[in-house]
N, C-alpha and C positions, 0 to 999 in steps of 0.2 A: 601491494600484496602479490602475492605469487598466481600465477595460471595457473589453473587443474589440467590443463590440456590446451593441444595444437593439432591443427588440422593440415593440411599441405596441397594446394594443386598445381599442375603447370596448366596454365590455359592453352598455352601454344600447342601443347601435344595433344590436349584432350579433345574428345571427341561428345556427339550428341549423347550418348548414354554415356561417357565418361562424367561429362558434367551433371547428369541427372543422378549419378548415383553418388556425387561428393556433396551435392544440396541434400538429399536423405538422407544421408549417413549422418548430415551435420543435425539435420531435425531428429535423429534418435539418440545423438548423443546429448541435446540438450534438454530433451523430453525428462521431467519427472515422475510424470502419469500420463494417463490418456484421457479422451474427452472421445464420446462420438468414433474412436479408433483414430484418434487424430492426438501426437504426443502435447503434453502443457509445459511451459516454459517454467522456472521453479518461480515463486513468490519475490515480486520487486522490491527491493531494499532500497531506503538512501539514508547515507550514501550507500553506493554499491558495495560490495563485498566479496564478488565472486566474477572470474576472468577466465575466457581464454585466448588466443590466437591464433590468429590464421595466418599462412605464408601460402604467396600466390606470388608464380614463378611465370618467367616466358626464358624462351633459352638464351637470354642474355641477363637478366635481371632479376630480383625477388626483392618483395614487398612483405613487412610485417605484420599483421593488423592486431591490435588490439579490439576485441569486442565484452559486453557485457553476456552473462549467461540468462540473465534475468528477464532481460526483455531486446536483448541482439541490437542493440545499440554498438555502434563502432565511435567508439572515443580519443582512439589515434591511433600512430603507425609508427614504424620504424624504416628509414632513407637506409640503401645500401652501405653510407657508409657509416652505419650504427646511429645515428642521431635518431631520436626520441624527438616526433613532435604530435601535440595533443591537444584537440579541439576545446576551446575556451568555455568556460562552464561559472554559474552564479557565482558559488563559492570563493572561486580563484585559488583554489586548492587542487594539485594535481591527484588525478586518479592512479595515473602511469607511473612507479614510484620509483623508477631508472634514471640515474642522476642523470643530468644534464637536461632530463625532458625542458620541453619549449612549448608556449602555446601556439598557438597557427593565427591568432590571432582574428576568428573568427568559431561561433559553434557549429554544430553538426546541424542545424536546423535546415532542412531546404531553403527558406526563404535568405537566411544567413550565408547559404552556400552560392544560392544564383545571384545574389548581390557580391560575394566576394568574389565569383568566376566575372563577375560582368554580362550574365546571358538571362533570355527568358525561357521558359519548360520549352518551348517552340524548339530552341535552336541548341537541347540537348538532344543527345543520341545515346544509344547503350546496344552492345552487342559485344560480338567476337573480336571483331578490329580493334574497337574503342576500346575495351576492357583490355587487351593486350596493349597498347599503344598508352594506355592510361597508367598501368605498372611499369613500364617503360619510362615515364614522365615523372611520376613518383617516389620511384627510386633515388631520383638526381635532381631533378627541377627544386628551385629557391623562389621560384617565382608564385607568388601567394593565388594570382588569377588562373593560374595552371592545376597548381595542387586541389583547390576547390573543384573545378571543374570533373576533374578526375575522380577525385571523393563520391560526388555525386556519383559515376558510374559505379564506382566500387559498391555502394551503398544499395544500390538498386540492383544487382545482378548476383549480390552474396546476401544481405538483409531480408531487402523483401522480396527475392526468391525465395529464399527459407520458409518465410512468412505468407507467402501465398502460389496456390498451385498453378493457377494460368498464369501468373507471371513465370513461374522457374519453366514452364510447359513452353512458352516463347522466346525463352532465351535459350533454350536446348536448342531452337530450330538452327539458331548463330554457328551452332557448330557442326553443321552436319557435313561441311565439307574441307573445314579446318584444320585436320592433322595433317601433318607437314608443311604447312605452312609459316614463312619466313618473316622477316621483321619486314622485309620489302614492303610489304602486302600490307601492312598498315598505314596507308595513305591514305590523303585525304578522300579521295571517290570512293573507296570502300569503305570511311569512316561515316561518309556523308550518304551512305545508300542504309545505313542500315536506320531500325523502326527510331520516332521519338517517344520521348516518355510520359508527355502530357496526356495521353490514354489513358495511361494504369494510374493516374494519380488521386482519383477520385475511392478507387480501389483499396491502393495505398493506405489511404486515411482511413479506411471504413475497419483497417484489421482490428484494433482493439474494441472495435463496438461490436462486431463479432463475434470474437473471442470472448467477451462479455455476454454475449449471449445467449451461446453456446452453455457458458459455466452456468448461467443462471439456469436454464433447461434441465441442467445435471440437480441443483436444486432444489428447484421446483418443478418435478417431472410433471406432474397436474397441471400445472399452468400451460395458457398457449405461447409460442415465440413471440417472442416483442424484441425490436430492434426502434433507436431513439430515431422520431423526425426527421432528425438535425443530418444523416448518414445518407447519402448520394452515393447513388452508383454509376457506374458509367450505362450511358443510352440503353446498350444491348444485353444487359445483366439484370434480372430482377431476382433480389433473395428474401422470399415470404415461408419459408421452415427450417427448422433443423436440418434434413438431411443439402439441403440448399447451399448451407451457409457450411458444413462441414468439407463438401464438396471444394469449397472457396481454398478452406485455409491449410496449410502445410505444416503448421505447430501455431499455439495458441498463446496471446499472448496473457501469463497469469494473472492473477490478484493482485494489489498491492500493499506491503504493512507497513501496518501506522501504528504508533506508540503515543497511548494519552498521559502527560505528565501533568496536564493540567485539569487537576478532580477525579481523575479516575472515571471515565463512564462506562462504566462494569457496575453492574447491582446485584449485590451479594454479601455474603460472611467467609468467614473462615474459621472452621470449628477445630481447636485443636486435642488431639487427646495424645498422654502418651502415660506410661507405667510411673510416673511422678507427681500425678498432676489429673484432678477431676478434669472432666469437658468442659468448655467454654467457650465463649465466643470471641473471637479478635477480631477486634476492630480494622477494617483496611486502612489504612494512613494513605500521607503521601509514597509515591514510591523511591522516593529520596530517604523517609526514616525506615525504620528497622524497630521491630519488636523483639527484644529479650525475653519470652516466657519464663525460660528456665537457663537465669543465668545467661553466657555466652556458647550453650552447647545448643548444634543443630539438631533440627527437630525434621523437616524436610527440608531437601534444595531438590526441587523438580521442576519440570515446564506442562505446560497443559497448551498445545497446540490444538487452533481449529483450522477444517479446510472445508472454506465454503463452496467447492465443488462435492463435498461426500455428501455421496444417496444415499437418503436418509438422516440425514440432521436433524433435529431438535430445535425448531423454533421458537420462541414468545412463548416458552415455557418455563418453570425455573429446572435447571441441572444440576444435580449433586454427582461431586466425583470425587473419590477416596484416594488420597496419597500415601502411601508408607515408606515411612525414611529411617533411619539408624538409629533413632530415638522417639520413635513415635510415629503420631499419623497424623492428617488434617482433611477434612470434606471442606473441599471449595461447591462453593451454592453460585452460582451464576446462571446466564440468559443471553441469550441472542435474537436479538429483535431486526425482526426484518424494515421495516416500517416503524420509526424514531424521531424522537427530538430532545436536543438538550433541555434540559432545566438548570440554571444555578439556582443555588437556595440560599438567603440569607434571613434569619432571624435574631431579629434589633430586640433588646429588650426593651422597652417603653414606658413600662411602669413595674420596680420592684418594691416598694418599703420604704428602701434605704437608696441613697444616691450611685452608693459601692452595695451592690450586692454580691453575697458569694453565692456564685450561682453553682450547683450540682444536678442533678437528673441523670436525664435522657430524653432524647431528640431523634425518630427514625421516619423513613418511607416505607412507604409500597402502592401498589397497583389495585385501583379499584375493583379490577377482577382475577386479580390473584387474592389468595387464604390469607388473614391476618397471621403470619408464624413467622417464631421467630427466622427460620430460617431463609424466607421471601422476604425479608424486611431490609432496607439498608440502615445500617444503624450510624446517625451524623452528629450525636453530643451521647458521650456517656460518662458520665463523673459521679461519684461516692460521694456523699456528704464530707469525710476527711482530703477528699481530693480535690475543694470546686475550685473556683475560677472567680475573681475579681472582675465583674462587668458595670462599667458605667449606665448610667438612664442613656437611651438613645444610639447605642455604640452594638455593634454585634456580637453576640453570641461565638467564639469561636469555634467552629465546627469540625470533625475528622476530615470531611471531606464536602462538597457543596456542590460539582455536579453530579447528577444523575440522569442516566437518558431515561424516555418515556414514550411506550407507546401511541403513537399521534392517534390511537381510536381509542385510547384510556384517558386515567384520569390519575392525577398525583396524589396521594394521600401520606398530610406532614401528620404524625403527630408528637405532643410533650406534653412529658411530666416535668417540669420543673420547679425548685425551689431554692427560697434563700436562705444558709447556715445562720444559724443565731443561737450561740451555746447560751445565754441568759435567759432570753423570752420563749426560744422555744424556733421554731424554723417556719415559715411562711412560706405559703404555695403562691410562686410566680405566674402558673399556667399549667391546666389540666384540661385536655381536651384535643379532638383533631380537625384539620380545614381540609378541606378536598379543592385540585383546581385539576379543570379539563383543561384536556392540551394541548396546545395550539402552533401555531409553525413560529409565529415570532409577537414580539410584547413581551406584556408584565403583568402578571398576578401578583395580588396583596390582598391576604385575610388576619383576623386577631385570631389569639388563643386568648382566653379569658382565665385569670385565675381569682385569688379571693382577695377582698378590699380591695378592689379597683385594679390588680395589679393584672399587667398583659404584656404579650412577646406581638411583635408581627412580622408574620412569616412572606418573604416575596420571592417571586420566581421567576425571574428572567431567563424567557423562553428563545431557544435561537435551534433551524436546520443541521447550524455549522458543529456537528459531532465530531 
């Protein structure tokens, strides 16, 4: 995919505020909003989707870099003599889509880098020398122990400089007596006087936990700051509030999006109206099928974006919002729940009549403290009597869809009407009535729905964190 943009510096010429003001600049240009007066990185993709690069010069050499915009990941470079090479990744699909790219044969990970340099944090270094002496090396070197080693400084004095402000604030000091100075001067006694990096790394780590909490703050302005446990800082740092932790960081690192293809856990309808056609309910399917209301003409094609950094959102409430498109309109009913768990739902028929019944009804949820309407409800079997469904004794029910997330301080409520077609005798009810299950982090629910002459569905709910 193409860059949106390139940034450019010469190390060699630049000075203490030269260098302080190409890390700002690069934090506003990747800012999408702000948090705290502190810009946010845009929303994490994968794969990625969005690039740009850097070219960092000394007056003999220039280095490419490829970075991410999403969360300033450097995922490869380009050698002075055009060669494309790019840090090895799960996939094994390149990012960098410039023929001849190469992988490097190891990833971007620290631990990945200090085992492919051969060193421990102890006997890394990053400063003015190094960082020149390191575009120097990368421009030309084949040598995989060199490249690594250098990566590492690049990563640390362009990454998370950007990313944190006492870091870019000590790499400024590198340069305060640096302009005019020669490739000479990259030697070992000035490479080897300058600070290591095993300081900032506790630092390092801490930025996305942060950054998270930071966004949460924005959130939940009522709530107090929480930062997890598990988050070390170094000795001399303690960060117990907001304005603490904003102080810290240089840009923020975003959100991440995630795409449910399996069940859909969004709980809601989609009500369509347009000049052809009374209101109704459409059912959500997979998002693999497609609903033809009317024909093959479009009714809407919109997005409905959320951003869990907006003051002011709408929690564990339900939301209606109106689309209007070139042929009508549609209120999407949905919710966003802070505090969740999945449910899948499956209901077996168990006893119907007949061995094959054709089964029709309806099959929906909701929450036991939300309004029984149709509009809070998820609707999971809906079939006409001319439209059922052939279900064996014992076999499931086919559903629109089977999970649904759930309030972990609520409680799930299944319920059905179901019955089976019988153009001779007359149609016999499978099941009428609803089960209620509290909801719990992981297990299994199973309740009956009872219907008349012995006949019954059972409803079970396999409860999982993993949304």
């Amino acid at each position: 995919m193409p860059v949106e943009f390139e940034m450019e510096i010469n190390v060699q010429t630049s000075t203490r505020v030269g260098y302080r003001d190409f890390i700002e600049k690069l934090r506003v240009r990747l800012g999408v909003r702000f948090s705290h007066n502190r810009p946010v990185l845009a929303v994490q993709q994968e794969p990625p989707t969005r690039f740009f690069d850097l070219v960092i010069r000394t007056n003999d050499h220039s280095v490419r870099f490829r970075l991410r915009m999403d969360n300033l990941y450097l995922i490869g470079y380009q050698m002075q003599n055009g060669r494309w090479l790019e840090f090895n990744n799960e996939t094994g699909v390149h990012l960098i889509g410039e023929q001849g790219t190469e992988f490097l044969g190891f990833n971007g990970s620290y631990i990945s880098l200090l085992r492919a340099a051969g060193l421990e944090w102890k006997e890394v270094r990053v400063g003015f020398y190094n960082l020149g002496y390191g575009i120097n090396q990368l421009a030309t070197s084949t040598t995989g122990k060199i490249r690594a080693r250098y990566l590492i400084v690049v990563i640390m004095m362009i990454c998370e400089s950007a990313r944190l402000i006492p870091l870019s604030d000590y790499m400024a000091t590198n340069f305060d007596s640096s302009y005019g100075t020669s490739s000479d001067d990259y030697n070992d006694g000035n490479r080897n006087r300058e600070g290591q990096i095993q300081d900032w790394i506790d630092l390092v780590r801490a930025w996305g936990a942060l950054s998270a909490a930071l966004l949460r703050a924005d959130a939940y302005p009522d709530e107090s700051f929480e930062l997890s446990n598990s988050v070390e800082f170094p000795p001399n740092r303690i960060i117990r509030n907001v304005p603490e932790a904003a102080a810290i960081l240089g840009i923020l690192l975003g959100p991440r999006s995630m795409t449910f293809d399996d069940g859909q856990c969004f709980f809601g309808a989609t009500t369509c109206g347009s000049s052809t056609s009374t209101t109704a309910q459409a059912a959500t399917q997979n998002p693999s099928s497609q609903t033809h209301g009317l024909g093959h003409d479009e009714i809407v094609n919109k997005d409905i974006s959320w951003d869990a950094s907006e003051i002011g959102n709408v929690y564990d409430k339900p939301i209606f919002q109106d689309l209007v498109g070139k042929n009508g309109s549609v209120t999407v009913n949905y919710a966003v729940l802070r505090n969740a768990v999945a449910a899948r739902i499956f209901v077996t028929l168990e006893q119907g009549g007949e061995s094959t019944p054709n089964v029709y009804g309806q099959v929906y949820a909701h929450y036991d403290n939300w309004e029984d309407d149709p509009k809070t409800t998820c609707l999971l079997f809906n079939r006409s009597s001319d439209d059922y469904v052939d279900v064996r004794l014992g076999q499931a029910i086919p559903l629109l869809r089977s999970v649904v997330a759930v309030p972990l301080d609520g409680s799930l409520i299944v319920k059905a009407s179901l019955y089976d077609h019988d153009t001779l005798s007359g149609d016999d009810e499978i099941a009428k009535g609803a089960v209620e299950f509290p909801a719990q982090m992981s297990g299994t629910s199973s309740e009956e729905i009872k219907g008349e002459d012995g006949n019954y569905v059972r409803v079970t709910v396999y409860w999982t964190c993993a949304i």
